[in-house]
N, C-alpha and C positions, 0 to 999 in steps of 0.2 A: 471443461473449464472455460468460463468466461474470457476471451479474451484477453479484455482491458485487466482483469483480475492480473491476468499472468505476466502482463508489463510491467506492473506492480512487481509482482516475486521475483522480476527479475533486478529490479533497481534493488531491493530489500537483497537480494540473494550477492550483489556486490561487496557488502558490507558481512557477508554470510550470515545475514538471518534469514531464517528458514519456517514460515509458518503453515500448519498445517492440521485444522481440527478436526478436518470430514464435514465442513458447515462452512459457505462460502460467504453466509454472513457475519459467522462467528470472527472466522479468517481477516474479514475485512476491516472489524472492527480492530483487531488486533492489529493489522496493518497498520492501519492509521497512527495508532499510539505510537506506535515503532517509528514511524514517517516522522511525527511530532520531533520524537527522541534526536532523529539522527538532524531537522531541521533544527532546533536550538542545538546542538552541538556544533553547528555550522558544515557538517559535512556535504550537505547536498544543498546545491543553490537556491534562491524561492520559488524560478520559474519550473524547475525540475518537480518541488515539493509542491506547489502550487497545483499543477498539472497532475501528481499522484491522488492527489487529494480531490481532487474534479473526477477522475477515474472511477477513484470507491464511490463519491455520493452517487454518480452515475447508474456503477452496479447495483449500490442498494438500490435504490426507486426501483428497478427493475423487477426486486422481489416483493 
């Protein structure tokens, strides 16, 4: 597993969501929206969400 991916699941996994497709771009996508979700709820600051979201677009390019 990627890394950066898994910094990711690990901020997501605070909140206990737990994503996992068998496809790290599927996953990723999927991150994201969730990252969205819990950003307008105001649960996690911008520079936090900011920074997840730099992460994924990182991984994707990658593939």
């Amino acid at each position: 597993m990627n890394k950066s991916l898994y910094e990711v699941r690990q901020l997501l996994k605070r909140f206990n969501i737990y994503i996992y497709t068998g496809n790290e771009l599927d996953d990723a996508v999927l991150m994201e929206l969730e990252l969205e979700d819990l950003y307008e709820m105001k649960l996690i600051e911008e520079d936090e969400y900011l920074h997840a979201r730099l992460t994924l677009k990182q991984a994707n390019a990658k593939h």
